[in-house]
C-alpha positions in Angstrom: 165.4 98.4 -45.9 162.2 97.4 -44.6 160.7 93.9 -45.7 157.0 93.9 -44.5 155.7 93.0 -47.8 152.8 91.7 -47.8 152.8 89.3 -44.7 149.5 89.4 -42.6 148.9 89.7 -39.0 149.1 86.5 -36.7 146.9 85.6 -34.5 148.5 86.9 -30.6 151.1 83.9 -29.1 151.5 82.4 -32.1 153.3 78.9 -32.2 156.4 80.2 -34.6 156.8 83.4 -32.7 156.8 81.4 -29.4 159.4 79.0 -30.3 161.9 81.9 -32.3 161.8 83.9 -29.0 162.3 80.4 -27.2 165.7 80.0 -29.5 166.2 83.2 -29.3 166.1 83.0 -25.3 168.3 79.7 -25.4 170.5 81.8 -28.1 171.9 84.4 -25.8 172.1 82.3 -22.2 174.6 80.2 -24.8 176.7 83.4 -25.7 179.4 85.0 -23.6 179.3 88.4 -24.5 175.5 88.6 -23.8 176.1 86.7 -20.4 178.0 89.8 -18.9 175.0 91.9 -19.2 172.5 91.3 -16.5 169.9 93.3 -18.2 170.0 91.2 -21.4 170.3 87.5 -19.7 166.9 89.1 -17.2 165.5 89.5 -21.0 166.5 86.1 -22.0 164.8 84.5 -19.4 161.5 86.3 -19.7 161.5 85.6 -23.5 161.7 81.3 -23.1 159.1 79.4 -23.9 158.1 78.2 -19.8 158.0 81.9 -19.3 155.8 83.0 -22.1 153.3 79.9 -22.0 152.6 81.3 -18.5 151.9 84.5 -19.8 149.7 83.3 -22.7 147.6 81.4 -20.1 145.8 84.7 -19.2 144.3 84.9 -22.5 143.6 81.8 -23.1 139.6 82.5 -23.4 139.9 85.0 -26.5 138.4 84.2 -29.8 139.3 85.6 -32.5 142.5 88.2 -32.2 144.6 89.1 -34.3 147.4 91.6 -34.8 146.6 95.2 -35.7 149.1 94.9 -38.8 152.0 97.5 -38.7 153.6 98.9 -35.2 156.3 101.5 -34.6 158.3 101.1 -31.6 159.9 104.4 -31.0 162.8 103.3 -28.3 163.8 105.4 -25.3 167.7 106.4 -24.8 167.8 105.4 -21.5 167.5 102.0 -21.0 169.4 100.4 -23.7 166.8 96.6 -23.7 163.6 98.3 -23.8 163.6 97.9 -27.4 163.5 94.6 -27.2 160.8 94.2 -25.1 158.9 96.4 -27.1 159.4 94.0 -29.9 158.5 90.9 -28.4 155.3 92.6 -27.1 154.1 93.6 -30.7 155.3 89.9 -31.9 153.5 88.6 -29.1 150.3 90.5 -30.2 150.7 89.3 -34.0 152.4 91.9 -35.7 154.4 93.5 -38.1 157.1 95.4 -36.1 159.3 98.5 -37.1 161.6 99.2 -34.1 163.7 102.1 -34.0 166.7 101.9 -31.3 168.1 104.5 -30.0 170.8 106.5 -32.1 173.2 106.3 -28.7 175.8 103.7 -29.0 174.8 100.4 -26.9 176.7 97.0 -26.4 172.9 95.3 -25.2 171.2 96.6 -28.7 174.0 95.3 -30.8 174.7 91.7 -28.6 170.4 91.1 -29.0 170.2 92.4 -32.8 172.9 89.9 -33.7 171.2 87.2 -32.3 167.9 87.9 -34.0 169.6 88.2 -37.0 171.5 84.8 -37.1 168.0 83.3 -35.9 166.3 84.9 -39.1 169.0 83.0 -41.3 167.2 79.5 -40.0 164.6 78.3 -42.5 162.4 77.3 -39.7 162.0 81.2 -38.8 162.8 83.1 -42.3 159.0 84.0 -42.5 159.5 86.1 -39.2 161.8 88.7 -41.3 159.4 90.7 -42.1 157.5 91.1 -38.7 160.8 92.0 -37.5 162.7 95.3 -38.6 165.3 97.2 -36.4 166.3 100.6 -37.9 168.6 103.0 -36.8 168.3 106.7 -37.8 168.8 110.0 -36.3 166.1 112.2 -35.6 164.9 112.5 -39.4 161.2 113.9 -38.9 161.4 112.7 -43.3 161.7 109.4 -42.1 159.4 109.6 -39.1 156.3 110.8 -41.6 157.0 108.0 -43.7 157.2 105.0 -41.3 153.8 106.8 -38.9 152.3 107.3 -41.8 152.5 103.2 -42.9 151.8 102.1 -39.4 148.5 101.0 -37.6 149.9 102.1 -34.0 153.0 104.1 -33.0 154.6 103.7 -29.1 157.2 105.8 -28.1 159.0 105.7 -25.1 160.7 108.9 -23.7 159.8 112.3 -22.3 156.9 114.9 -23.1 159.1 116.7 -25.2 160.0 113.8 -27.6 156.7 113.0 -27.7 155.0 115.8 -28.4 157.8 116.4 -31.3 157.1 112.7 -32.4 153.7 113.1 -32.7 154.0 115.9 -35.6 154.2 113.0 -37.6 150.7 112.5 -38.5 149.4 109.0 -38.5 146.5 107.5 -40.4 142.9 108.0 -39.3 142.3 105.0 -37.9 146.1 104.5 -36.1 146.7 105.5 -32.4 149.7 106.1 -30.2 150.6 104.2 -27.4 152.7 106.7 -25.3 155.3 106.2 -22.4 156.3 109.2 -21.0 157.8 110.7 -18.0 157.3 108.8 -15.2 158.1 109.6 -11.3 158.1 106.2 -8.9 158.0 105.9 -4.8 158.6 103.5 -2.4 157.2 102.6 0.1 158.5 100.9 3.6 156.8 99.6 6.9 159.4 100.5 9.4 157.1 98.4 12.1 157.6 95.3 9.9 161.5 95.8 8.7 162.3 96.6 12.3 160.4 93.7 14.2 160.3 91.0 11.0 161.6 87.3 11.6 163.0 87.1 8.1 163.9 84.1 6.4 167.4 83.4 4.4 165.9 84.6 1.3 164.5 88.4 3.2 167.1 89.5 5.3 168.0 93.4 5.3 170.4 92.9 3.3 169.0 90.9 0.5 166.8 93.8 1.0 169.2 96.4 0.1 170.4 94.2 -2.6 167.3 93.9 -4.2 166.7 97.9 -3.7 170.2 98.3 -4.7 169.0 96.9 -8.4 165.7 99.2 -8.7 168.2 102.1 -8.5 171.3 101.8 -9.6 171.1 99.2 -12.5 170.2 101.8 -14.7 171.9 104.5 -12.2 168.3 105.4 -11.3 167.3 106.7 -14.8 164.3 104.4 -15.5 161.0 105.8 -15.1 160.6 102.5 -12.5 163.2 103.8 -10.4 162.2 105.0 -7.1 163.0 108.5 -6.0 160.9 109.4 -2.9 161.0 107.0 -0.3 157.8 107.3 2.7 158.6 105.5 5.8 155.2 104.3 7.3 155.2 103.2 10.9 156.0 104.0 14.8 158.1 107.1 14.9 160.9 105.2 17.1 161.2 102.4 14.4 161.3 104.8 11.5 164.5 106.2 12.8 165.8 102.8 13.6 164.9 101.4 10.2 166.4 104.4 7.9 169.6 104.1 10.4 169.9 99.9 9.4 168.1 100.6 5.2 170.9 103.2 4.7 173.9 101.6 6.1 173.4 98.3 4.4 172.7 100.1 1.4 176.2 102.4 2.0 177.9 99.3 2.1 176.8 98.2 -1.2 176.9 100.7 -3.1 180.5 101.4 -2.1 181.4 98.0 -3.1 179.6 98.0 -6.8 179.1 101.3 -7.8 181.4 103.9 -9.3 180.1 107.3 -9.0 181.3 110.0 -11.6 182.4 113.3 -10.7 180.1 115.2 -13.2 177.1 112.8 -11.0 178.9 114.4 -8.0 178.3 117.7 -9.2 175.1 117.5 -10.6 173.5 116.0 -7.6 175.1 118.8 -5.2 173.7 120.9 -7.8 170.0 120.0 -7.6 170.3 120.1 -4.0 171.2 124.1 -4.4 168.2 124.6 -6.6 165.9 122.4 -4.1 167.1 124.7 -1.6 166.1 127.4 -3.1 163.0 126.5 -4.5 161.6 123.9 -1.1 160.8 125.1 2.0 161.1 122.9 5.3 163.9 120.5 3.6 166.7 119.5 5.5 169.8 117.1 4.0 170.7 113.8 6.5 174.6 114.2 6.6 176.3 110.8 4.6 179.6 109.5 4.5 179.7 110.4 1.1 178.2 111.2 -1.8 176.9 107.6 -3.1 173.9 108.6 -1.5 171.8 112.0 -0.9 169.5 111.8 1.2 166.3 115.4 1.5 164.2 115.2 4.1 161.0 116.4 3.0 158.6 117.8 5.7 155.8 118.4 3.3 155.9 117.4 -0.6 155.2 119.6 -3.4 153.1 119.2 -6.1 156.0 119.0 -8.5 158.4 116.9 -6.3 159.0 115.0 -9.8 160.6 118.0 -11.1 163.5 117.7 -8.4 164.3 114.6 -9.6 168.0 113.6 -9.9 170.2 110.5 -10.8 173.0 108.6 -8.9 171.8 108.1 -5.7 169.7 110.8 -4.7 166.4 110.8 -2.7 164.1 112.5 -0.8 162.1 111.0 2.2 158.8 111.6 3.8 157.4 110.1 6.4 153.5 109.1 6.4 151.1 108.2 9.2 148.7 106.8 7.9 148.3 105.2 3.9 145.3 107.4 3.0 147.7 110.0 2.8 148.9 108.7 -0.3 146.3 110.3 -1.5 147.6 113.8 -1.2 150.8 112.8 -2.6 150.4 110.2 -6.0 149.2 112.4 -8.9 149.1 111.7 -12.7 153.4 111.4 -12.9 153.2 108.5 -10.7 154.2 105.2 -12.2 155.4 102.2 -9.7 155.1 102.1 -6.1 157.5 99.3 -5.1 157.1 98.6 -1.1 158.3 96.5 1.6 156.4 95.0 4.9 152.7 95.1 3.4 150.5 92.1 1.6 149.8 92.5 -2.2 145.9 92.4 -0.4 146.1 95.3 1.5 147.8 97.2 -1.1 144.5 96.8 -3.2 142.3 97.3 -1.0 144.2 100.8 -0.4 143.9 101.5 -4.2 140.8 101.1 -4.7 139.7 103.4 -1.5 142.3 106.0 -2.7 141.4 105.9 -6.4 144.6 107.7 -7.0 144.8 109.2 -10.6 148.6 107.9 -10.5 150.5 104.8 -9.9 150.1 101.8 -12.6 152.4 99.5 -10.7 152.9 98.1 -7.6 155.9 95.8 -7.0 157.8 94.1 -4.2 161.3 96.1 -3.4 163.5 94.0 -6.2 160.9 93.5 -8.8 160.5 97.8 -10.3 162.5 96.6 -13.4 160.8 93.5 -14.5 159.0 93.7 -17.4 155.3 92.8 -17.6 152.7 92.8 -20.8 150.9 95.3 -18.8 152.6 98.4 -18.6 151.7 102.0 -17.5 147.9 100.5 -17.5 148.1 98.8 -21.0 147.5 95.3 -21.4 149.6 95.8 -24.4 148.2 92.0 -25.9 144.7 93.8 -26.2 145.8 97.5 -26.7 148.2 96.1 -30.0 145.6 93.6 -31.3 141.4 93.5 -32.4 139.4 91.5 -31.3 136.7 90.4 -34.3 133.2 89.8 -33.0 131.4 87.2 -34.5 127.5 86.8 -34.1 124.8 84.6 -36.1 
């Protein structure tokens, strides 16, 4: 049952809204079943006040905003907490928020809806009932008309296909989508630097690996922030040295924390057939097992994002020079996470590249956090109006 009523739209970082999610923060670092999910304790700290006051900072020189009114969160099936940051970005924004989760059975979904509704039952945040609705239903395109058909914008996570079904669902005349579809993301590593770098305690290889061990396999490399296609940029020499140290280190974790399935076995042994098949000049580096999978591209295709795979399976390229990114980053590309270059000269390439891809770019470690500003929304401003005032 929905219970929007007749509330209104808030202004964006409202004070209630900041201090539920603040409880709501404090609320699951207190419980024990959330605390054995990583994903939903990175959530929790994102969501606490220190955090979000930070954030609200940055738009601090707005006058009057206010919420569009009515939003429908369409959640993906493949990363079971995206639903809730989807909600806290329309609550954020000031406004009413329908969320559907997905229809697949997930521990994080249930742990997080529990919380939020024992916080609801507190007088202090009753009000917030009805800018807060979690629904679960299969793929009814019934119930889909009705709740586009009330809302002032729709997102939906997932691929082109459940989009493009989704959005046979008309929507009023004046409502928009906000869309989040397939997605292919890179990395990129300075061999020169990784090879020759004095690191510190907190940037040694291994941390390294660590940290590139959670872009991938946290979500067994299903997010759309998960790299796929790594491009080694330096001196030829060190590029051989630094995939020989990058790999091992990452071997030796993944060995210890990850369990492969056999039907992950097959299917990445399978893609490899069809690459063959399909890609020419691709050779496969030979691995200890099959944790990893490792294609050697000599040239990359157009459609590389089509050869995608899960579990542990990439393809490498080696660059010369970073204007080539140019030839490679088309409209699929989402985050480029990277290792050994400054935030600065990463810009600067951007804008001389004006690539028609790549929203993100992240430090190795960093491709899952969550930011307001996703895929090239500043989803504060996309899911709120500014009203201009003149005399």
């Amino acid at each position: 049952m929905l219970t929007i009523n007749n509330a209104k739209p808030l202004i964006p970082f409202n004070d209630s809204v900041m201090e539920f999610l603040n409880e709501l923060s404090l609320m699951i670092l207190q419980n024990k079943e959330c605390k054995e999910y990583s994903d939903i304790v990175t959530f929790a700290f994102w969501c606490r006040k220190a955090s979000l006051t930070g954030i609200k900072e940055q738009y601090k020189n707005d006058k009057i905003r206010l919420g569009r009114g009515i939003v429908f969160h369409i959640a993906p099936s493949n990363v079971p907490i995206n639903f809730a940051y989807s909600l806290v970005a329309g609550l954020l924004a000031g406004n009413l928020n329908i969320v559907k989760v997905s229809s697949k059975e997930f521990k994080q979904v249930d742990l997080i809806r529990n919380c939020i509704s024992k916080l609801l039952e507190n007088e202090q945040f009753n009000f917030l009932s009805d800018y807060i609705n979690i629904i679960k239903y299969a793929n009814e395109k019934e119930t889909t008309d009705y709740i586009s058909n009330l809302c002032d914008v729709r997102i939906i996570w997932g691929g082109d296909n459940t989009i493009n079904e989704i959005r046979k669902s008309l929507l009023k005349p004046k409502a928009f989508d906000v869309t989040f579809t397939d997605r292919y993301s890179i990395c990129l590593i300075n061999a020169d630097k990784y090879i020759n770098e004095e690191y510190s305690d907190l940037e040694s290889p291994i941390r390294i690996g660590k940290y590139f061990y959670n872009d991938v396999y946290l979500f067994d490399q299903n997010a759309c922030t998960s790299p796929h296609l790594i491009l080694w940029y330096g001196n030829k020499e060190n590029i051989e040295k630094a995939k020989n140290t990058f790999w091992s280190i990452l071997y030796d974790i993944v060995k210890d924390k990850y369990e492969i399935q056999p039907s992950s076995i097959i299917d990445k042994y399978t893609a490899f057939c069809e690459c063959s098949l399909k890609l020419s000049d691709i050779t496969i580096e030979s691995t200890l097992d099959n944790r990893i999978m490792r294609i050697n591209l000599k040239t990359i295709p157009e459609d590389i994002d089509n050869f995608k795979q899960h579990s542990g399976y990439f393809f490498e390229h080696t660059i010369n020079k970073l204007d080539d990114l140019l030839n490679i980053i088309n409209r699929k590309y989402q985050t480029l996470s990277y290792y050994g270059f400054k935030k600065e000269q990463l810009e600067i390439l951007m804008l001389k590249i004006s690539p028609f891809g790549i929203d993100r770019i992240v430090p190795i470690g960093k491709t899952l956090d969550f930011s307001l500003t996703w895929d090239g929304y500043d989803l504060i401003n996309t899911l709120s109006r500014r009203i201009e005032v003149v005399s």
